[in-house]
N, C-alpha and C positions, 0 to 999 in steps of 0.2 A: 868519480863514479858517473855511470852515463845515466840519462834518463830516458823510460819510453816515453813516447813522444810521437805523433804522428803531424807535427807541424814542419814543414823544412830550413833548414836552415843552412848559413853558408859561412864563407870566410868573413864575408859583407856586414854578417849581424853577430860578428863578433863585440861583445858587449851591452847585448841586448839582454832582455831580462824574460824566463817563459814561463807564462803564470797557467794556471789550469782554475776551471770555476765548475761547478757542479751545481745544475735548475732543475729542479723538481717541478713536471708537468702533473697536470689531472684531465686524465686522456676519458673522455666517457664514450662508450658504444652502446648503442641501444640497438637492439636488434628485435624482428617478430618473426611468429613463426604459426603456418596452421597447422592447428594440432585437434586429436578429437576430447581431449581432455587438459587440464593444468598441469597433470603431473605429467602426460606425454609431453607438452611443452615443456616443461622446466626438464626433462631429459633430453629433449633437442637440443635444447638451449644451452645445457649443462655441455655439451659433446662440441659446439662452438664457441669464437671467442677471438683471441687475438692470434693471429698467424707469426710468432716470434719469427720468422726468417723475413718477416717486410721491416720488424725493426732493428733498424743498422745506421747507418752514417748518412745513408740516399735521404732520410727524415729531417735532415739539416742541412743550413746554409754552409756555406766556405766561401770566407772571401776577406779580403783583407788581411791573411795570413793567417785567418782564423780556421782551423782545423778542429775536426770532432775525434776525441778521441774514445770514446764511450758511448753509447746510446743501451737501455735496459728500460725495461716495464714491467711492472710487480701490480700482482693484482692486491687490489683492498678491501671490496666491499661488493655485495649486489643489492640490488632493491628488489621487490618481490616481483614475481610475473603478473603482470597487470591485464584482464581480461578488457579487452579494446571492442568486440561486437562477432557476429558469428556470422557464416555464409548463409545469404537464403536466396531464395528466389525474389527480383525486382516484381514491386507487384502495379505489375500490366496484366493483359489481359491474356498474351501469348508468352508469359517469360519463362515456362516450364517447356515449352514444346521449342522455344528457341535460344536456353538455354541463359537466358538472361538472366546475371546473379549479379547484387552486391553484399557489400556489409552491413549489417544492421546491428547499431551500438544499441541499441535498446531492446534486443533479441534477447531472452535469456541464457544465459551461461549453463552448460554439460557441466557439473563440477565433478560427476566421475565417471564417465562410461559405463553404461548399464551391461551387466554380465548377462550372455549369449549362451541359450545351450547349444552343450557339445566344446565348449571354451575350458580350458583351465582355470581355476581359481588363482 
């Protein structure tokens, strides 16, 4: 019976023996995202992720006759959305008129968007 196989072989390695091994990686992605609330984050966030058509065989070495015949990622777990600091204005003396902003971790966190009339509930 033949076996699939993506290594090659020839008349030459008649005799040789073809082993297969399977490694479980722990791939972490951390991604950020601005958002005007946690929950619009964790919906951005939810909507990306891993681009399964980059994981393939190009993720691996070959060489030595070594051949990948599998490549697969399976999600496990997330940690929560971590509030990092919000956008504000850098405080100079001109940073609003010239648009000068950073991040300020010690800003207080919007934990839900305040509702707008004329908005839907």
């Amino acid at each position: 019976m033949a076996i699939d196989t993506n290594v090659s072989y020839f008349k030459e390695d008649v005799g040789k023996n073809l082993y297969r091994k399977k490694t479980y990686y722990t791939l972490c992605i951390e991604q950020e995202v601005l958002a005007k609330d946690k929950e619009e984050a964790d919906n951005l966030l939810g909507e990306c992720g891993i681009d399964h058509s980059q994981i393939n065989n190009s993720i691996t070495e070959t060489k030595d006759g070594v051949e990948t015949y599998m490549v697969d990622a399976d999600y496990t777990e997330s940690g929560d959305t971590e509030y990092l600091g919000k956008v504000v204005y850098e405080d100079t003396e001109y940073a609003v008129e010239d648009g000068d902003v950073e991040i300020d971790s010690s800003a207080e966190e919007v934990t839900k968007t305040p509702y707008t009339a004329g908005e839907g509930i």
